[in-house]
Backbone as CSV, one residue per row, in Angstrom:
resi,resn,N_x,N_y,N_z,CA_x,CA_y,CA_z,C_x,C_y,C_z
1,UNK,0.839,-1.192,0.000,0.000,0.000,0.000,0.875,1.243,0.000
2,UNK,0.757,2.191,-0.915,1.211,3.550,-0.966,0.233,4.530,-0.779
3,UNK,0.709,5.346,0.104,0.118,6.558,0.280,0.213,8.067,0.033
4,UNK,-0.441,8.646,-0.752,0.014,9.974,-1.146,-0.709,11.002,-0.578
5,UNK,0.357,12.031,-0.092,-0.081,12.995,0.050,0.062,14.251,-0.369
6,UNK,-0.776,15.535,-0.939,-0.149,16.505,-1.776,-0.387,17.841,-1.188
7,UNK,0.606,18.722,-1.121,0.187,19.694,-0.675,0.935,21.188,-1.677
8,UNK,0.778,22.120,-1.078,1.212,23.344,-1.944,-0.046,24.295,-2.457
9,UNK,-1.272,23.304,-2.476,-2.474,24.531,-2.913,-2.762,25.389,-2.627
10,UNK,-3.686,26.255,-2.720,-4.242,27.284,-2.551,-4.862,28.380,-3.310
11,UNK,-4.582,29.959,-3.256,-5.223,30.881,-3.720,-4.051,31.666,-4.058
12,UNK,-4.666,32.043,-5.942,-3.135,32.755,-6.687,-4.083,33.415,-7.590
13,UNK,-2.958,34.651,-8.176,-3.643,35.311,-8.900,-3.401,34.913,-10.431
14,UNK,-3.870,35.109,-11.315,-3.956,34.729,-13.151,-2.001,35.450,-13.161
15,UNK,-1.855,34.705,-13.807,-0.271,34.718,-14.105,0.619,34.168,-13.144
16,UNK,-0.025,33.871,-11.899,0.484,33.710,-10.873,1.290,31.956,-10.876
17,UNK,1.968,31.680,-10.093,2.893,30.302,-9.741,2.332,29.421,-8.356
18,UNK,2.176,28.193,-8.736,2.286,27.210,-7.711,2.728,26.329,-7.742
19,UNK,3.799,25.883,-6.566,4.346,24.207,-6.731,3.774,23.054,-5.816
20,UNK,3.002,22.299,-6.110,2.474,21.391,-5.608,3.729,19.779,-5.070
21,UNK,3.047,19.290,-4.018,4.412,18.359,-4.094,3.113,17.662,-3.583
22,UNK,3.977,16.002,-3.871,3.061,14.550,-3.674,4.131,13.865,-2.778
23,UNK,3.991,14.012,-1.955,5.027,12.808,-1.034,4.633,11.389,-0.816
24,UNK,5.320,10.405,-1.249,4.804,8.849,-1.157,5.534,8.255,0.078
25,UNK,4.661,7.176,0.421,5.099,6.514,1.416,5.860,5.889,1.694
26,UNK,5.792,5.458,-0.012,7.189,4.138,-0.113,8.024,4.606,-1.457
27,UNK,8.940,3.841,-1.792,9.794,4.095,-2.992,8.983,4.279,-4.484
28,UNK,9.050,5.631,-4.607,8.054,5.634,-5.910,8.675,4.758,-7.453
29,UNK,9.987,3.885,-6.910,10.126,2.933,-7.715,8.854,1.351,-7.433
30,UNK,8.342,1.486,-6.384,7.597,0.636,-6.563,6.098,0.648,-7.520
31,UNK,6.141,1.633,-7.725,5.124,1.959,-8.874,5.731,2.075,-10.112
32,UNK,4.921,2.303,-10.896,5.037,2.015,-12.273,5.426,3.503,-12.750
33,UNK,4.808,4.498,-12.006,4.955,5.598,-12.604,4.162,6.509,-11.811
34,UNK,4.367,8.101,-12.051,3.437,9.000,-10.571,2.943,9.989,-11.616
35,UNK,2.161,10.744,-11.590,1.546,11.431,-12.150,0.173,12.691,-11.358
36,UNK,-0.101,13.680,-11.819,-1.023,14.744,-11.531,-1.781,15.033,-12.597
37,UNK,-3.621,14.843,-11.690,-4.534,14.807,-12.694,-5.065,15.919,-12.022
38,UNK,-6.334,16.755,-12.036,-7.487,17.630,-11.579,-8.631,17.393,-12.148
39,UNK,-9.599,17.951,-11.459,-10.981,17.774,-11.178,-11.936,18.994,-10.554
40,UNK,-11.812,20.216,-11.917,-12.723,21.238,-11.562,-14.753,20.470,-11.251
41,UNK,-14.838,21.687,-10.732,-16.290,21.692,-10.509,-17.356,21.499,-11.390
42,UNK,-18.120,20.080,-10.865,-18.837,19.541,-12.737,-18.019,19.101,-13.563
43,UNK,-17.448,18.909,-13.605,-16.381,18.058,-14.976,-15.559,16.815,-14.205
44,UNK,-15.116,16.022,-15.352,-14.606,14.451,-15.072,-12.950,14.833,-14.678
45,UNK,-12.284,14.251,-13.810,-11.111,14.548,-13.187,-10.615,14.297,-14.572
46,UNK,-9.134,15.146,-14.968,-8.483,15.010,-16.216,-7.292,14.575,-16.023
47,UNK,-6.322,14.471,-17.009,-4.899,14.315,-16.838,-4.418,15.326,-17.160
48,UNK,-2.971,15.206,-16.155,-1.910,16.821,-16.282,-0.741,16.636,-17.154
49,UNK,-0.515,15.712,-15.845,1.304,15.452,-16.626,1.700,14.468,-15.644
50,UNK,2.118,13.749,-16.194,3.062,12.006,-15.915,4.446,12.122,-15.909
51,UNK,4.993,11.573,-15.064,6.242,10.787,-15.072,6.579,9.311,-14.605
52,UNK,6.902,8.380,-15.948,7.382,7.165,-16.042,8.636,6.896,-14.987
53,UNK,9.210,5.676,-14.602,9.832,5.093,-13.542,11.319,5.414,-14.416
54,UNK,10.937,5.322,-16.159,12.602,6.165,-16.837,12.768,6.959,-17.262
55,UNK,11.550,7.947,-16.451,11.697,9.279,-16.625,11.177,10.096,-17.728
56,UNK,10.303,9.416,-18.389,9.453,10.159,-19.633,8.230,10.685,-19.114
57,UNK,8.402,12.017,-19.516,7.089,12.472,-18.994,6.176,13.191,-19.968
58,UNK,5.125,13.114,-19.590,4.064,13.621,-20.632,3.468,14.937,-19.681
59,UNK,2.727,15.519,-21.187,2.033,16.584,-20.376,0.597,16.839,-21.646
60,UNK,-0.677,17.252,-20.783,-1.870,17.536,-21.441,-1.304,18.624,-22.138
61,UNK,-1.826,19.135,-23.370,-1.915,20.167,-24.032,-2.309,21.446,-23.788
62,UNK,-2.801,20.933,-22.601,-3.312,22.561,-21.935,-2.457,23.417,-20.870
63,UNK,-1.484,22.195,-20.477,-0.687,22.717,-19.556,0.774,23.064,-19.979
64,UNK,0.872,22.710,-21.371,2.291,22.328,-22.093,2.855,23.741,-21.776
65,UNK,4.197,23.827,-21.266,4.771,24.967,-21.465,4.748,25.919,-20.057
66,UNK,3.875,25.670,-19.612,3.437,26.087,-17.949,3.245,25.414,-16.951
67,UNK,3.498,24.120,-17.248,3.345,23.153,-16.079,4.660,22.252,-15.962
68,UNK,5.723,22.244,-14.853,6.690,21.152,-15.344,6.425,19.870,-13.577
69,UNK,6.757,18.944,-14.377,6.634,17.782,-13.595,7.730,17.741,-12.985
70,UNK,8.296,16.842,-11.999,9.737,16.558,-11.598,9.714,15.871,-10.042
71,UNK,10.996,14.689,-9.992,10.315,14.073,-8.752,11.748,14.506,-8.058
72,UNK,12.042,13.895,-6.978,13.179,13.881,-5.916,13.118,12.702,-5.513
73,UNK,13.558,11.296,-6.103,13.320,10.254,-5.782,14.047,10.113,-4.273
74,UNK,15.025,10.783,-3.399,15.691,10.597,-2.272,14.486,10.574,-1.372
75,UNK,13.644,11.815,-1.862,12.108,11.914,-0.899,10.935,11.381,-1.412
76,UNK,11.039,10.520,-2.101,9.796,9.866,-2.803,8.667,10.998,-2.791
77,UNK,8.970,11.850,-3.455,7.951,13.108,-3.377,8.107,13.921,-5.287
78,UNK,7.109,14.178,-5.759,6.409,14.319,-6.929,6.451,15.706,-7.111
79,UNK,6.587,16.745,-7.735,6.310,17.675,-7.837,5.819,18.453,-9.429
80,UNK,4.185,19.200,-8.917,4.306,20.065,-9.924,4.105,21.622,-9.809
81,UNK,5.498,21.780,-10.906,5.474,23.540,-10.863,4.604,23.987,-11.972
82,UNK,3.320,25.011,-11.193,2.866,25.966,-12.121,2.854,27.031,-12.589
83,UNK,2.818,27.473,-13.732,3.429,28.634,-13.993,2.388,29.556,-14.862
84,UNK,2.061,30.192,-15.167,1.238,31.401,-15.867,-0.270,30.882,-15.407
85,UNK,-0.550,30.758,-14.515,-1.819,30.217,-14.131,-2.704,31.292,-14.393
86,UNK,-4.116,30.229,-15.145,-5.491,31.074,-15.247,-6.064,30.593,-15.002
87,UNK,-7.454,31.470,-15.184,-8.505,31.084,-14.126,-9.062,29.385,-14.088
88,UNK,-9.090,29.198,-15.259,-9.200,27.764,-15.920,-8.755,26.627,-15.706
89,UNK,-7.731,27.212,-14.681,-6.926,25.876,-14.162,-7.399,25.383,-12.830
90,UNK,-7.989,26.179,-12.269,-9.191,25.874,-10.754,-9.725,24.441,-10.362
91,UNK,-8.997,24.164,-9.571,-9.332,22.494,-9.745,-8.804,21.854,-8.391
92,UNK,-9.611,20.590,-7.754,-8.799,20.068,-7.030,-7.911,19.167,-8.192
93,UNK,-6.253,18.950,-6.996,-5.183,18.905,-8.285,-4.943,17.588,-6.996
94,UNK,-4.946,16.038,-7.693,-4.850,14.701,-7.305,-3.694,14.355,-7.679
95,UNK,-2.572,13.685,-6.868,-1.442,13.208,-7.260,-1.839,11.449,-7.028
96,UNK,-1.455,10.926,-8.273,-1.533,9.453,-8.814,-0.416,8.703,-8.962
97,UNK,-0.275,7.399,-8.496,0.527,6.506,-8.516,0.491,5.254,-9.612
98,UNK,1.123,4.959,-10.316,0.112,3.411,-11.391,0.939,2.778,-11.261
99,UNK,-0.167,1.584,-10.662,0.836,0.539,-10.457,0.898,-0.546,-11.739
100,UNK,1.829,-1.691,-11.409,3.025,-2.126,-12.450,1.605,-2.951,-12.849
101,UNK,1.038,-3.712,-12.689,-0.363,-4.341,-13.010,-1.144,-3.642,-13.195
102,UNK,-2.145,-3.803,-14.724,-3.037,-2.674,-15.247,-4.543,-3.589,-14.119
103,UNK,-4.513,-4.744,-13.797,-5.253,-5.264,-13.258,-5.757,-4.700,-11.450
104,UNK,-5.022,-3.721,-11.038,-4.628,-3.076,-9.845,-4.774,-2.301,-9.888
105,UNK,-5.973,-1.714,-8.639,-6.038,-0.024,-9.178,-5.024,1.095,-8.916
106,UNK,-4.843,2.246,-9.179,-3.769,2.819,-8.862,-4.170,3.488,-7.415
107,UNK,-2.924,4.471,-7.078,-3.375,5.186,-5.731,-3.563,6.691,-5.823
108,UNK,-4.132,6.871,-5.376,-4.497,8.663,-5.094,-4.318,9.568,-3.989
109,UNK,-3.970,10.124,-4.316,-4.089,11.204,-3.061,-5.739,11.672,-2.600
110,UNK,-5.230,12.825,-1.412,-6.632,13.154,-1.322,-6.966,14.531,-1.523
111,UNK,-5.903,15.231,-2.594,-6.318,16.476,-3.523,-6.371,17.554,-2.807
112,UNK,-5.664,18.174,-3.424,-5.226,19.704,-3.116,-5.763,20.987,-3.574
113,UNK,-6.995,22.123,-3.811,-6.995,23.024,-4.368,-6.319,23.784,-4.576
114,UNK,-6.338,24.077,-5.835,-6.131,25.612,-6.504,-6.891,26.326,-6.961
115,UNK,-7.254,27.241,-6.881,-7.861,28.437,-7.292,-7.041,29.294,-7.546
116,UNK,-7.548,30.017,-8.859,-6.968,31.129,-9.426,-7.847,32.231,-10.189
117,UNK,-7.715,33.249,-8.889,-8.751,34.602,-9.052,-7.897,35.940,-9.094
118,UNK,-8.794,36.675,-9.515,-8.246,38.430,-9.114,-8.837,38.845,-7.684
């Protein structure tokens, strides 16, 4: 069992920066891979941006360019930096674990807001 926890949220203004971090319980080599999804208000939780166990990371199209992923495997802890934030990005922000079996569900955190107002 891994456990995540994420913190860094809160309240920023449009252009504004946040770095979110996911700290795991155990060696985030025991997963397959860690990743950050969100889940504004009324809408289906989405994907952000991934990072693989060799280090390939992906990112949604919406965040490309303003969002960077990056872990600290010494602290089994996840991080994402945001950068030119708008309002649009308002969301609780879930840090995800996938494990090595697609048959296994993955793990979640228990989500962090952001909001981003004037």
């Amino acid at each position: 069992q891994v456990q995540l926890v994420e913190s860094g949220g809160g309240l920023v203004k449009p252009g504004g920066s946040l770095r979110l971090s996911c700290a795991a319980s155990a060696n985030i080599f025991s997963v397959a891979g860690m990743g950050w999804y969100r889940q504004a208000p009324g809408k289906q939780r989405e994907f952000i941006a991934s990072i693989t166990n060799g280090g390939i990371i992906t990112y949604a199209d919406s965040v490309k360019g303003r969002f960077t992923i990056s872990r600290d495997t010494a602290k089994n802890t996840v991080y994402l930096q945001m950068n030119s934030l708008k309002p649009e990005d308002t969301a609780v922000y879930y840090c995800n674990a996938r494990r090595y079996s697609s048959f296994l569900p993955d793990y979640w955190g228990q989500g962090t807001q952001v909001t981003v107002s004037s």
